[in-house]
N, C-alpha and C positions, 0 to 999 in steps of 0.2 A: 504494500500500500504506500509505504514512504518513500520506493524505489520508484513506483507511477508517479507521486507527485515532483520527485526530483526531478524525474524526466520532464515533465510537462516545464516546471519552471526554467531547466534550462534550455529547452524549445523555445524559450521564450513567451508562451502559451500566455501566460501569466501576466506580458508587461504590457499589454490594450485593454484587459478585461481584469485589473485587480481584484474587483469581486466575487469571480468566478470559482477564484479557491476555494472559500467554504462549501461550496453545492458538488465541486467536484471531488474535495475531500470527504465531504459525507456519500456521494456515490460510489465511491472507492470503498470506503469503511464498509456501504452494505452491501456492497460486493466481495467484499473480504470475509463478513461474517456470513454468509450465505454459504462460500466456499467452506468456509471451516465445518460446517455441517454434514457436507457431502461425506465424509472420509471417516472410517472408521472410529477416529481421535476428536471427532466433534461432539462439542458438547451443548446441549439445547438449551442447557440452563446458563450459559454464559453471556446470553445477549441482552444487548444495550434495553431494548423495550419490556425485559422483566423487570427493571426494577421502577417501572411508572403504575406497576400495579394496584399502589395506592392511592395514587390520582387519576381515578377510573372516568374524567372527561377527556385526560390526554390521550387514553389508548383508543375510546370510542370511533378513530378515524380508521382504526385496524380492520374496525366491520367491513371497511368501504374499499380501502386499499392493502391492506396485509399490514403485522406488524413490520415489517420491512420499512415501511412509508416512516410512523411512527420514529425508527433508530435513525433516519435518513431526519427527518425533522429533527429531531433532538440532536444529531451533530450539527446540521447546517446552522442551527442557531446559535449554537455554543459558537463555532466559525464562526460567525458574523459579529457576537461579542467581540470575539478576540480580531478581529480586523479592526471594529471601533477604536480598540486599546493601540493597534498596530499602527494603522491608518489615521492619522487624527482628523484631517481635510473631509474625509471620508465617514468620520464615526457618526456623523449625523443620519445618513442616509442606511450607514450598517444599522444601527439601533433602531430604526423606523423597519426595518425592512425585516430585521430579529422579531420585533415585539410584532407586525403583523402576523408575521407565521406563526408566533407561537398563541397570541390572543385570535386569534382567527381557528387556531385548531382547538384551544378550550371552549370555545364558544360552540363549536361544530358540535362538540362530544356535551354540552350540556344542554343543549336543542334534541340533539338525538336522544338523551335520557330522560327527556322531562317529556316525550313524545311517548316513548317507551313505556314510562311509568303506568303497573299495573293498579286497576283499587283492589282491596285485602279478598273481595271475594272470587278474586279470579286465579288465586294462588294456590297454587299445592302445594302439600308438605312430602318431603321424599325423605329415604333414608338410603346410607352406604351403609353395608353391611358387610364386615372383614373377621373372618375364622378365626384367625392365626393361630391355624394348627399346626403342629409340630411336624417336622419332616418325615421325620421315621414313623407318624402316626398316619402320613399320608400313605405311604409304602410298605405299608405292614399288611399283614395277613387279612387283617378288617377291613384296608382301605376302605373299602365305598360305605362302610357304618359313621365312620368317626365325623367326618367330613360332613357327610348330609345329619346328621343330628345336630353339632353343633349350629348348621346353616338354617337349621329347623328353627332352632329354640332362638334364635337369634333372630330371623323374621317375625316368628311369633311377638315377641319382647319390642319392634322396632313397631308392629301393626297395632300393639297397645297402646304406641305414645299417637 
């Protein structure tokens, strides 16, 4: 990723279109983390758009375009902070240009969830329901008793509440 942006800036890529680095550095980054997925050594839990799971208006754009958009918005904005900081001529237009994307995508995700919002009688109550039966009680002589009884008693106990 750092090797593409090197390249680009001494193409010279860079010295008409200064702004261009943050959008082509976040395209890069999610092209980077997309790849690290393919390959046996990738790991799902590493990406940038898990940890907005708290602030469930910022992910709401993932419905529409994949969390991929989301990691691509969250670097290009941090980029454009830090070209304000870089660029000072410029930081006017970076921070206008930051804060529409990123007010522009909370606003999106809390139209989509206020649209969304169900009333209380249209909700259902669900349950997960996890055995954790021991291994060797899975592969023992009983198998198929152990398993399905605890799965019993455990629906049963889950259709009470």
């Amino acid at each position: 990723m750092l090797l593409a942006m090197r390249a680009l800036t001494k193409n010279g890529f860079f010295e008409r279109l200064p702004l261009m680095r943050p959008f082509v550095f976040a395209s890069l980054w999610v092209i980077f983390e997309w790849c690290s997925t393919l390959t046996w050594a990738g790991v799902p839990w590493g990406r940038l758009v898990l940890g907005q799971i708290e602030l469930l208006p910022m992910v709401q754009s993932a419905s529409l375009l994949g969390s991929y958009f989301v990691t691509w918005l969250l670097v290009a904005v941090n980029g454009l902070l830090a070209c304000a900081i870089l660029y000072r001529p410029k930081a006017m237009l970076c921070g206008i240009v930051a804060g529409s994307l990123l007010i522009s995508n909370l606003l999106f995700g809390l139209i989509l969830q206020t649209a969304s919002y169900e009333k209380e009688e249209n909700k259902i109550t669900a349950a997960v329901i996890q055995g954790n039966i021991d291994s060797r009680e899975k592969w023992g002589p009983d198998s198929y008793r152990t398993p399905a009884e605890v799965y019993s008693r455990l629906t049963r106990e889950a259709a009470k509440e």
